[in-house]
Structure formats: structure tokens, C-alpha cells
C-alpha positions as CSV (number, residue, x, y, z in Angstrom):
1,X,-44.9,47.6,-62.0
2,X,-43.6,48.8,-58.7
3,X,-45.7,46.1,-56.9
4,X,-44.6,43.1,-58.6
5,X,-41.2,44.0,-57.4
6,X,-41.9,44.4,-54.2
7,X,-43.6,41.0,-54.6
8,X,-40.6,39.2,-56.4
9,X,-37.9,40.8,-53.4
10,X,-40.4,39.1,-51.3
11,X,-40.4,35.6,-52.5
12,X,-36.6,36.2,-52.9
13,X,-36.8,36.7,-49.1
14,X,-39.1,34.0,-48.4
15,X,-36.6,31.3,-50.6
16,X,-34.0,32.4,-48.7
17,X,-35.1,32.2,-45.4
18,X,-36.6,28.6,-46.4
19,X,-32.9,27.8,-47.7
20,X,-31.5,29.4,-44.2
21,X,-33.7,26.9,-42.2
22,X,-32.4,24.3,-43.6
23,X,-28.9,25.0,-43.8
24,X,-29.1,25.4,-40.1
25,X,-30.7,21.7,-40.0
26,X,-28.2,20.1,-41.9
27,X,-25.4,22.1,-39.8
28,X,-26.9,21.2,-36.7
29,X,-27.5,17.4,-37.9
30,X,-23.9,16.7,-39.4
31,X,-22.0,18.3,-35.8
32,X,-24.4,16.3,-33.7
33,X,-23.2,13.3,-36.2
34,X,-19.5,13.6,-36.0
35,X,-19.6,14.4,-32.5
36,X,-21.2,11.0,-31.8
37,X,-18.7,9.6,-34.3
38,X,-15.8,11.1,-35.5
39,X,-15.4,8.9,-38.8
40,X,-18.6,10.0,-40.0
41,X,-16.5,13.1,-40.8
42,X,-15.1,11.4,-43.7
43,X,-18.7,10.8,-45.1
44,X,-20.4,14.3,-44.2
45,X,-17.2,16.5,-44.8
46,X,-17.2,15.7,-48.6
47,X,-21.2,16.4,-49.3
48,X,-20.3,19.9,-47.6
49,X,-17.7,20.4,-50.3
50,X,-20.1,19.3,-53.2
51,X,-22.7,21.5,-52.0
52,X,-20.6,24.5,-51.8
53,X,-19.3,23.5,-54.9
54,X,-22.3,23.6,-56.7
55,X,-23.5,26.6,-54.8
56,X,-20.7,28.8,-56.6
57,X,-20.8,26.7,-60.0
58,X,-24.8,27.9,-60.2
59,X,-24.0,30.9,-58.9
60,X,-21.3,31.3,-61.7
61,X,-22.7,30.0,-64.4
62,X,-26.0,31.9,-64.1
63,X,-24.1,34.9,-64.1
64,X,-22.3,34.3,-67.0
65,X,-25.6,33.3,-68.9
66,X,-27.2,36.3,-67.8
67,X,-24.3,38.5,-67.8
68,X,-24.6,39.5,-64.3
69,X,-21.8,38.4,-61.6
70,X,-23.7,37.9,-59.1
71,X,-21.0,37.0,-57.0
72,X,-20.0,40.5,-57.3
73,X,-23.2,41.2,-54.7
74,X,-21.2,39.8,-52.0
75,X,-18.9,41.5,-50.1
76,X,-17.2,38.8,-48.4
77,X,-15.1,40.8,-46.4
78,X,-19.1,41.8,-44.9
79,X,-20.0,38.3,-44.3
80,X,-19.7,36.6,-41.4
């Protein structure tokens, strides 16, 4: 049993640093965009909002249907 969870902490890794990659890409790709025009901020700033959004709604609500906060795992006083 002891393998498979080695196995499943690695995938867990892998997804996140997948999802890391391409935060970075869509970070780097919306500065570069509103630093060649400012009013794109209006367009970009709002689809950072939503994803965040429904970053913490899924992280919520599959918590509460598993009954695990897993927002609890985060200290964000850690995070920076």
C-alpha cells in the first residue's frame, strides 16, 4: 500500500508543477500584454479574478463534499 502512495504524492507533484508552468506563462503573457497596452488591463485583470475565484470555490467546495478543509493546509502567513 505504501507504494501507491508514494505514487499518488508523485502525480500530485507532477500536476502541480504542470499547473506552476503554466501559471508562470500566463503571468508572464498578461504583464508583457499590459505593459504594451495599458487598457488591456481592463480585459486581463478580470479573468485573473475569475480564476482565483474559482480556484477557492473548488477548493471549498471539495472540501466541504469530502469533509476535509483543505484550505486549512495552507498557511498563508508561509506563503509567499
Amino acid at each position: 500500500m505504501q507504494g501507491k502512495s508514494i505514487d499518488q504524492v508523485q502525480s500530485i507533484d507532477n500536476h502541480l508543477q504542470a499547473a506552476i508552468v503554466h501559471l508562470e506563462a500566463a503571468l508572464n503573457e498578461s504583464i508583457r500584454t499590459v505593459l504594451e497596452n495599458q487598457e488591456a488591463k481592463q480585459e486581463i485583470a478580470p479573468k485573473w479574478e475569475q480564476f482565483l475565484g474559482q480556484f477557492f470555490g473548488m477548493a471549498k467546495e471539495k472540501g466541504r463534499k469530502s469533509r476535509i478543509n483543505l484550505l486549512s493546509w495552507i498557511s498563508f502567513s508561509k506563503v509567499r
